[in-house]
KETOR-959379 format. One line per field, with one value per residue (C-alpha): x, z negated, y. Coordinates in steps of 0.2 Angstrom, whole numbers, always signed. Example, Ala and Ser with C-alpha at 12.3 -4.5 7.8 and 13.67 -1.06 7.14 Angstrom:
REM residues 2
X	(+62; +68)
Z	(-39; -36)
Y	(-22; -5)
***
This chain:
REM residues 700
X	(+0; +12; +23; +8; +4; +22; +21; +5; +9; +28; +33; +42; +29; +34; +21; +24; +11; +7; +12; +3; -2; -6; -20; -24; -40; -32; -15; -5; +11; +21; +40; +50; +65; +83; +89; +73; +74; +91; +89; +75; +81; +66; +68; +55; +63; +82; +87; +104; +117; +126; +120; +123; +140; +145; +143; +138; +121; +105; +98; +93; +78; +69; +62; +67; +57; +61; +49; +47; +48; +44; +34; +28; +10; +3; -10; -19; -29; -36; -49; -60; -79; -93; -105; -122; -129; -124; -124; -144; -145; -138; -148; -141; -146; -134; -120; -107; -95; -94; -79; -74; -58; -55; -44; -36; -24; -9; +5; +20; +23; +35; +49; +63; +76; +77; +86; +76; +82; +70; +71; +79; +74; +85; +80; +93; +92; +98; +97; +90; +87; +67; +63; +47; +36; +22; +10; -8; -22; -30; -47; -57; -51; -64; -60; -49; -60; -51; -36; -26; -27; -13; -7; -12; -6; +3; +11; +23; +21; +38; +39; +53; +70; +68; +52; +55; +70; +61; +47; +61; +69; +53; +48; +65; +61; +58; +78; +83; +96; +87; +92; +84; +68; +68; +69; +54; +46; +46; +55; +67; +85; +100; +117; +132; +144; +157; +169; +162; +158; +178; +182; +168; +174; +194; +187; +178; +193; +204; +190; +176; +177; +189; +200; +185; +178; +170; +154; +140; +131; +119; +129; +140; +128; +122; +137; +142; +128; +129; +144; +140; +119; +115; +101; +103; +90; +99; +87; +92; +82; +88; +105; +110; +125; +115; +124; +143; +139; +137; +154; +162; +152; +160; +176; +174; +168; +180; +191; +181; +184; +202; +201; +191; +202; +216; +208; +199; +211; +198; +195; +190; +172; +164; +151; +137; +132; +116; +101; +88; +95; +112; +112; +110; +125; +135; +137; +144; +155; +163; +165; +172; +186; +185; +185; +194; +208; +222; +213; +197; +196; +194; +180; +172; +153; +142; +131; +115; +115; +105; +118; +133; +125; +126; +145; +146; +133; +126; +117; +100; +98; +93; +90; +88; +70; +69; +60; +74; +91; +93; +98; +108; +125; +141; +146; +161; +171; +170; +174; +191; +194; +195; +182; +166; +166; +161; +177; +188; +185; +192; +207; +225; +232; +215; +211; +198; +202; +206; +192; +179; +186; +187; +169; +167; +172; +165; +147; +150; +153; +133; +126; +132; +126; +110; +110; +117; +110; +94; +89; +85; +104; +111; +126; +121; +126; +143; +137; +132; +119; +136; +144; +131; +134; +149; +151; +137; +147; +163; +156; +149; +166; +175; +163; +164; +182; +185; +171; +181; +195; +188; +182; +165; +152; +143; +125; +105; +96; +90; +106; +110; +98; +106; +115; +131; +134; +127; +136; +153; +150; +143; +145; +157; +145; +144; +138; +125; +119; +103; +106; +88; +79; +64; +62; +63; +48; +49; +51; +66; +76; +70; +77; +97; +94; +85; +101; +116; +113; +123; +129; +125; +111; +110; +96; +98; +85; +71; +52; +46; +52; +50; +40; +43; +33; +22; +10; -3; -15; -22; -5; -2; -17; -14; +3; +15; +20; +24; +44; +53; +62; +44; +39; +52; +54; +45; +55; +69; +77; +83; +82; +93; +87; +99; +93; +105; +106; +118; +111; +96; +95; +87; +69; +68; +72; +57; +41; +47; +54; +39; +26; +35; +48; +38; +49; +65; +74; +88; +100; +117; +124; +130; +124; +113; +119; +134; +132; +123; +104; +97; +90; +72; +69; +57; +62; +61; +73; +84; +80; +77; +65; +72; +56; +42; +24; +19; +2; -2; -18; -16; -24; -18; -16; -14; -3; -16; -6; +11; +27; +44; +37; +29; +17; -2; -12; +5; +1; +7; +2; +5; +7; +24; +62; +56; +43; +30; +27; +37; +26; +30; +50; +48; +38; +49; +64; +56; +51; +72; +78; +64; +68; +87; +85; +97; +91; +103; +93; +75; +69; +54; +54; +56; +71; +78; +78; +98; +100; +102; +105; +107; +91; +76; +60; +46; +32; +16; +8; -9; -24; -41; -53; -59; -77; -72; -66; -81; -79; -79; -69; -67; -51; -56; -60; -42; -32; -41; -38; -22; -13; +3; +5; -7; +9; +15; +33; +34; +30; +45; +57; +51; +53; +70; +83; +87; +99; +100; +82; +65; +51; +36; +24; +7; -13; -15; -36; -31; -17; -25; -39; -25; -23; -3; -2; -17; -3; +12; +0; -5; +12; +20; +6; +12; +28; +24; +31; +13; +14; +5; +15; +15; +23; +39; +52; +50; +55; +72)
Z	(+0; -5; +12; +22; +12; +16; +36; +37; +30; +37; +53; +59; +73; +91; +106; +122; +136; +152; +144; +147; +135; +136; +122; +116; +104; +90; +94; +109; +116; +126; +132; +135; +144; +131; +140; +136; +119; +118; +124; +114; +99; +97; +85; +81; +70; +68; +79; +75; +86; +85; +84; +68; +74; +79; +96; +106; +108; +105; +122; +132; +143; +133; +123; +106; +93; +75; +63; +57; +37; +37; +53; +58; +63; +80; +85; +102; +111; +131; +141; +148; +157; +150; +158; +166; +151; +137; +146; +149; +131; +127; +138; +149; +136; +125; +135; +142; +149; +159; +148; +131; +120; +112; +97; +89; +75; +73; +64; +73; +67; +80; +92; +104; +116; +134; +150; +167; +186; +194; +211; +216; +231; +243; +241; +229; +213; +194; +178; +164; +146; +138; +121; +120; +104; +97; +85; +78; +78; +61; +56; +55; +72; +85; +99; +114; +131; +142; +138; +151; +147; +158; +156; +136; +124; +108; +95; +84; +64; +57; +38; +31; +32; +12; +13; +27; +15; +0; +9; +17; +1; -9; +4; +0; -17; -17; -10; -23; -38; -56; -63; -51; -50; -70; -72; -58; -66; -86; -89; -102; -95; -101; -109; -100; -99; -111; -100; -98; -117; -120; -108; -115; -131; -128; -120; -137; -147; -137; -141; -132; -135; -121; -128; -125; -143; -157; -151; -167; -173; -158; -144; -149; -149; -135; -125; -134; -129; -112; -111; -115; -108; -92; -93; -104; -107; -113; -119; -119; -126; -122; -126; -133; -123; -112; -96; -105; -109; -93; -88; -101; -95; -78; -87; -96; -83; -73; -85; -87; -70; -70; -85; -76; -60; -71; -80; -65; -51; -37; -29; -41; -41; -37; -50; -40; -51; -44; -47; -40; -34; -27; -41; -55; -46; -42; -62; -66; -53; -58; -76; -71; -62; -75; -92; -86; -75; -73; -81; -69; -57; -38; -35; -17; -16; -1; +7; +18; +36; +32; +22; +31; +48; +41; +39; +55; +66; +82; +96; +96; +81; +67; +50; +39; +36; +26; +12; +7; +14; -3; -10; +5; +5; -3; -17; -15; -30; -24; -7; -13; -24; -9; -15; -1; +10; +29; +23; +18; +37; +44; +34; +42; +45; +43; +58; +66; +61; +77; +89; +75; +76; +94; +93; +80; +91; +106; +96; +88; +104; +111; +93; +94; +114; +106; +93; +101; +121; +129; +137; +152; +153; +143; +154; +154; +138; +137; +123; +132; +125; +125; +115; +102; +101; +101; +86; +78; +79; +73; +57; +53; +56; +45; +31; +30; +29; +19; +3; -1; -6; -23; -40; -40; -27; -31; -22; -24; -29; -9; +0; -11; +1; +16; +29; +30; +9; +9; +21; +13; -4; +2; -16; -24; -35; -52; -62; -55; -65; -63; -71; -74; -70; -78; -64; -51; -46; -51; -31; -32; -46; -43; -24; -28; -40; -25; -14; -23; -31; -46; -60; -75; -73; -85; -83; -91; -93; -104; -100; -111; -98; -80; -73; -54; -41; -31; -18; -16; -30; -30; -28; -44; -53; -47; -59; -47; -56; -71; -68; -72; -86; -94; -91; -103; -113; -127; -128; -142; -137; -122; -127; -138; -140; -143; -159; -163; -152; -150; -141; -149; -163; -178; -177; -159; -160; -175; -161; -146; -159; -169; -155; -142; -149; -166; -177; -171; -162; -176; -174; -178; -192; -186; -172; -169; -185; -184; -172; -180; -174; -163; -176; -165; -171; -185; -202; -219; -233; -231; -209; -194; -181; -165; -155; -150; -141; -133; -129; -113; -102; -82; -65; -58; -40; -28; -11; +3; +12; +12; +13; +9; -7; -12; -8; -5; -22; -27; -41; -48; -60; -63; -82; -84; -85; -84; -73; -68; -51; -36; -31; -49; -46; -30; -39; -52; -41; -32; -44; -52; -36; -37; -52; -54; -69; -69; -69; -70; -68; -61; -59; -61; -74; -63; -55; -72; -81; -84; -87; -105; -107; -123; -119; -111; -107; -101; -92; -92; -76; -79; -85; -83; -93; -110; -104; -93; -105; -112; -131; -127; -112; -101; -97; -77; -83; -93; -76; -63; -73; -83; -70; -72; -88; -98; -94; -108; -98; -91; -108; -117; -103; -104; -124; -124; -112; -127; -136; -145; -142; -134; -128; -122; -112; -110; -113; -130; -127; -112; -118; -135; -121; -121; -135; -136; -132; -146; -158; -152; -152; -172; -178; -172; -180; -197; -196; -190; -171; -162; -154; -141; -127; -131; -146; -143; -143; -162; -160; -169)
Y	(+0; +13; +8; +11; +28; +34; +27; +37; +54; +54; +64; +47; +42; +42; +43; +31; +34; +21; +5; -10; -24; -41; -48; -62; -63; -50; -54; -45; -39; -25; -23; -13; -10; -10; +6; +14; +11; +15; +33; +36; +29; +17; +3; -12; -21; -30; -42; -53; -48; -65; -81; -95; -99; -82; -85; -69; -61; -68; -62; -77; -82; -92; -78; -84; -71; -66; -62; -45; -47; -30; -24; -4; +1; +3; +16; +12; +22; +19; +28; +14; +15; +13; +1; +4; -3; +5; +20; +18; +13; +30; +39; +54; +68; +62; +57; +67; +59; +42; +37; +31; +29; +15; +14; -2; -1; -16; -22; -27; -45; -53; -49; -55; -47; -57; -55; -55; -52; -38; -32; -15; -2; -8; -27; -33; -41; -34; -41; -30; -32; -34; -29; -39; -34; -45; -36; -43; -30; -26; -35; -19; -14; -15; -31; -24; -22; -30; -44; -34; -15; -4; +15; +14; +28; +19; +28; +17; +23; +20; +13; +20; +9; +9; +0; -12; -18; -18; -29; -39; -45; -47; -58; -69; -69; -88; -91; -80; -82; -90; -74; -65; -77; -77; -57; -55; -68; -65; -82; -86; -80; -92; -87; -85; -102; -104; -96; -80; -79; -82; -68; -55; -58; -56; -39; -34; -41; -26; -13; -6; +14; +14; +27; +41; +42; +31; +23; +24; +7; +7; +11; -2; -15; -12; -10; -29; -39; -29; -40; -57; -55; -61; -46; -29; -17; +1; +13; +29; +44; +60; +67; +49; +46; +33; +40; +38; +20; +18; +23; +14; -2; +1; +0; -14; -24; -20; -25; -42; -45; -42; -57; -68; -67; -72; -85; -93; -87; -84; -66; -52; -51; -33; -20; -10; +3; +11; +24; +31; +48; +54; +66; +53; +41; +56; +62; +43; +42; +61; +55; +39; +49; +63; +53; +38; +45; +33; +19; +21; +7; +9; +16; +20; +33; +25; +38; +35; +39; +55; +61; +55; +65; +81; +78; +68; +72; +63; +71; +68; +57; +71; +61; +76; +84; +103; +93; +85; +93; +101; +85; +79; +83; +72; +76; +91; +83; +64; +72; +79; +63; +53; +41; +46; +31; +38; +50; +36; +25; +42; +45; +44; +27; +19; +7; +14; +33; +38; +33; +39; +58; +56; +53; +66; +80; +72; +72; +90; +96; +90; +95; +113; +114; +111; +119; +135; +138; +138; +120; +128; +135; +120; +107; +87; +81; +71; +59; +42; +30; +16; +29; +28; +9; +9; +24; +11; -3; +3; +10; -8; -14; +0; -2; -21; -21; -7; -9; -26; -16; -8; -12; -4; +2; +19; +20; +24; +8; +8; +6; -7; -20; -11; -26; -18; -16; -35; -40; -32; -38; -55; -66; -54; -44; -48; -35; -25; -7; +2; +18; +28; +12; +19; +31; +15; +7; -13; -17; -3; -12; -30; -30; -27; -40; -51; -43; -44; -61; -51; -63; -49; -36; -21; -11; +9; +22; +27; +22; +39; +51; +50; +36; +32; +43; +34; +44; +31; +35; +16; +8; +15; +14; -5; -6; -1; +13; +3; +0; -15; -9; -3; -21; -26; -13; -21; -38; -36; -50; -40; -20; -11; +8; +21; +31; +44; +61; +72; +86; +94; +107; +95; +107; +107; +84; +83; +83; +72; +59; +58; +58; +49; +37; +33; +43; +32; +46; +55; +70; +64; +76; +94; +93; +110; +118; +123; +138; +155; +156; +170; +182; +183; +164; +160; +155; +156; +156; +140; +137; +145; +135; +137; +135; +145; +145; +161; +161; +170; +169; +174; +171; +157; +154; +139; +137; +131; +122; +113; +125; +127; +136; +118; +104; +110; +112; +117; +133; +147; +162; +179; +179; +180; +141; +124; +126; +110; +116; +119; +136; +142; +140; +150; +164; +166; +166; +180; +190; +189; +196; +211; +216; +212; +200; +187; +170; +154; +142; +139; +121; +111; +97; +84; +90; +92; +76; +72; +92; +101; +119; +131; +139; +133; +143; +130; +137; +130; +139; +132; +145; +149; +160; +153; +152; +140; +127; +114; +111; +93; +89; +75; +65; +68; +88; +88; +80; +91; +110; +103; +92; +88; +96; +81; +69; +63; +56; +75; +84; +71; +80; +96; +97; +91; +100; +115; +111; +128; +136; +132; +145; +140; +149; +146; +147; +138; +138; +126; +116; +110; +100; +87; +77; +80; +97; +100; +91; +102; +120; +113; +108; +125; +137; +126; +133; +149; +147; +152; +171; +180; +184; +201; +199; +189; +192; +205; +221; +221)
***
């Protein structure tokens, strides 16, 4: 479902017009000719470029298909007549035209790539390549007209490469590892052999701070059984190191590994360490390099093809959409460290170096002609569709000599499934992390698992702040946005929770720990204290309370339709920064230039999970006027006029980024609708934190 939704609502469909089928009661079929495709950049699904014994390509006249674990949508549409009888049964006042369109919607399902002679002009005879594609028309679709239809319209609705392997590997869930079939499954996951328990414990017996600093009684433990477990929960509220135990797992498996090879004598096994987002991998790999420094192992970053094109770009094939460039670029600190793969395939002395910049300049030659003149004034372009395949080709061939070389692999939990990482690290990954796993969806963090065949799997993140985002409303009503690691959170026998922090004044820690982590959540001593408190904060005799709510009512507003400001129904309000909505951002970022205000950071609370800062002002953007609000309302009311804001996941972020000071902004006569909010708005007017807007901060 939430593959379909994303197909549906992405720009990725293409249009191909005069192409005939062939049906067959609801199944049918199309081709197309390889050169075709191959100017076009069309893709129906992955055929194997050599056969089991490595023979050449599997093109042959038999028309051997391969199924598509993982097909893409088809929209069909022809203009056909209608018949004398239907058109009497109509009647002539109502009909307007003598033709009708009809539409069938299908799956791809089946494909195969073929050889056949065809003849030319002059009479001769050439041999051309057929990508033939098989594809089963959905039940609700109405029956095709005719079982020959010529000169149809079909657009192809691409899933996302993401999903397709996602699907893919689900699909091979039965071939999978125990481990991997036990985790999916809720079955009982067995120890180590005795081998692996004598190797985790020499590494314990030779201490596992790594030289960094002390870990406390929970960190310890959990970076112990982390060891000797085949499958480790770490949870990690905020600002309890949870993102520096995973560096030091990296060491220390590495440093397992290093053992094991001595011990055993067979090649050194591999770690993926994985997440989510580039930005979540990115900060381990930097403090890997930053905190270990000589004693970090070999690492290498692995990009996605989006992200590599913006480095490398090839004409024709954009992979970047303004939604999402803000996130992609490589990292400039892994980029000067020498550790960015499509970098490292291009450094001096590397094998295929030389034909790759050749390439390079060759490419950004084309990409700026575009880019830069007119297409009525623009030269034919130099880049060749062979040169395409042949850049293609040598990049599989780079990466799948050079990942071999290093310790551990940095990438988002979806490149992990992708063929060339599997294919480089085919049964040489042993430990596999999934760092802010409670932000993956359970297909996200089960497929490496599925992939990899990993020998260890340690799963890091924190169920009580962001959840996965999933844009099909019944998909996740349906469980899927329940991650794995939330599945599991509540099994002892697997979790250790992290329960002292180290980032939040003691005052500001007392609410999120008691409401969202049952009052388990404590401030390690010091921390908070030590500095001297802003004299605006409230306090009494012995403390000040370095948090506040300012209670402000305003118009609120709502963007129409999707912009680069945010997504449609994104809102906005004119009251007066953690914001919750992306219009919000934009306003504020505005309004700091119009009036010369300096604001360092503006970001919306999703965008800032994994960020702390001194001072944090959280604005709540949602407001209407008080007659508006029922005395009793409803949870459907709460969601529609509260939004985002009732999430409980969202609110733990929001409340615990300030280290030093927290101000919120917003209408109190809203917020107490919500059960949690109405408990925050109560406990501040306790300890006299509640002002109007007006009246914060005190005149001094």
């Amino acid at each position: 479902m939430e593959s379909t939704f994303n197909a549906v609502h992405s720009e990725e469909s293409v249009i191909i017009n005069e192409v005939p089928l062939k049906f067959k009661n609801i199944q049918g079929m199309f081709e197309l000719d390889q050169e075709f495709c191959d100017k076009r950049d069309l893709e129906f699904g992955y055929i194997p470029e050599v056969d089991d014994n490595e023979m050449g390509l599997l093109i042959n006249e038999n028309k051997t298909y391969f199924p598509l674990p993982s097909g893409n949508f088809l929209c069909i549409m022809k203009d056909q007549n209608l018949d004398w009888e239907t058109k009497q049964k109509i009647g002539n006042q109502v009909l307007h035209n003598d033709t009708y369109l009809w539409s069938g919607h299908a799956e791809t399902t089946k494909i195969c790539k073929y050889q056949k002679l065809e003849q030319r002009r002059n009479g001769g005879q050439h041999r051309t390549t057929k990508i033939r594609v098989i594809f089963q028309l959905h039940e609700n679709s109405s029956p095709p007209p005719a079982t020959m239809l010529d000169d149809c319209r079909l657009e192809i609705i691409y899933k996302s490469p993401v999903d397709r392997r996602l699907e893919t590997h689900l699909k091979k869930i039965r071939q999978a590892s125990d481990l991997a079939k036990n985790i999916a499954v809720g079955k009982d996951i067995n120890f180590p052999d005795r081998i692996h328990l004598e190797v985790a414990e020499q590494v314990e017996t030779e201490g596992l701070d790594v030289d960094m600093w002390p870990n406390n009684q929970h960190q310890h433990w959990a970076i112990k059984t982390s060891l000797k477990r085949r499958f480790k929960l770490i949870q990690g509220p905020p600002g309890t190191g949870k993102t520096y135990i995973g560096v030091k797992l990296v060491y220390l498996f590495n440093k397992f590994n290093n053992l094991m090879q001595q011990r055993t004598g067979d090649t050194k096994n591999q770690i993926i360490f994985c997440g989510p987002s580039n930005r979540s991998v990115d900060l381990v790999a930097r403090l890997v390099i930053e905190k270990l420094g000589p004693k970090a192992p070999r690492i290498v970053r692995i990009y996605g093809t989006a992200i590599e094109q913006l480095s490398f770009p090839i004409p024709g094939r954009a992979s970047v959409t303004r939604r999402n460039i803000s996130d992609a670029k490589a990292d400039p600190f892994l980029v000067e460290h020498c550790v960015v793969l499509h970098y490292l395939i291009r450094q001096e002395g590397k094998p295929y170096a030389a034909r790759l910049k050749e390439l390079d300049e060759q490419f950004a030659d084309d990409v700026s002609m575009l880019e830069e003149i007119d297409e009525r004034n623009r030269e034919p372009l130099k880049t060749t569709v062979e040169m395409i395949k042949e850049y293609k080709d040598i990049q599989s061939k780079a990466t799948k000599e050079e990942l071999p070389k290093y310790d551990v692999l940095f990438c988002t939990t979806s490149l992990v499934a992708n063929p060339k990482v599997l294919k480089a690290t085919k049964d040489r990954v042993y430990q596999l992390i999934i760092d802010e796993s409670g932000m993956c969806s359970e297909p996200a963090t089960i497929v490496p698992i599925i992939a990899t065949s990993a020998k260890q799997v340690v799963l890091i993140g924190d169920h009580k702040q962001l959840r996965p985002i999933i844009k099909c409303k019944e998909a996740a009503k349906l469980g899927l946005e329940t991650s794995l690691f939330e599945r599991y959170s509540g099994n002892i026998l697997y979790k250790t929770m992290l329960q002292e922090q180290y980032r939040m004044h003691p005052k500001i820690c007392e609410f999120p720990s008691k409401h969202f982590y049952d009052g388990e959540l404590k401030t390690h001593p010091g921390v908070g204290t030590s500095h001297q408190p802003l004299q605006m904060w409230p306090h009494t005799i012995n403390e000040h309370c370095p948090h506040v709510f300012c209670h402000v009512e305003g118009d609120e507003e709502m963007l129409t339709v999707k912009t680069e400001a945010g997504n449609e129904q994104s809102r906005f309000n004119d009251a007066e920064v953690k914001q919750v909505y992306n219009a919000q951002c934009t306003a504020l970022r505005a309004e700091s230039v119009k009036t010369g205000i300096t604001m360092p950071i503006v970001s919306t609370v999703v965008a800032s999970q994994g960020g702390e800062w001194d001072y944090v002002i959280f604005s709540l953007v949602r407001s209407i006027p008080s007659y508006r609000i029922p005395k009793q309302p409803t949870r459907g009311w709460c969601f529609q006029n509260l939004g985002f804001i009732t999430d409980k996941n969202q609110i733990n972020v929001a409340l615990t980024r300030a280290k030093k000071g927290l101000v919120i902004i917003g209408n109190r006569k809203l917020l107490v609708c919500d059960p949690v909010w109405k408990d925050l708005v109560h406990d501040y007017e306790k300890k006299n934190c509640m002002f109007n807007g007006t009246d914060f901060p005190p005149a001094t």
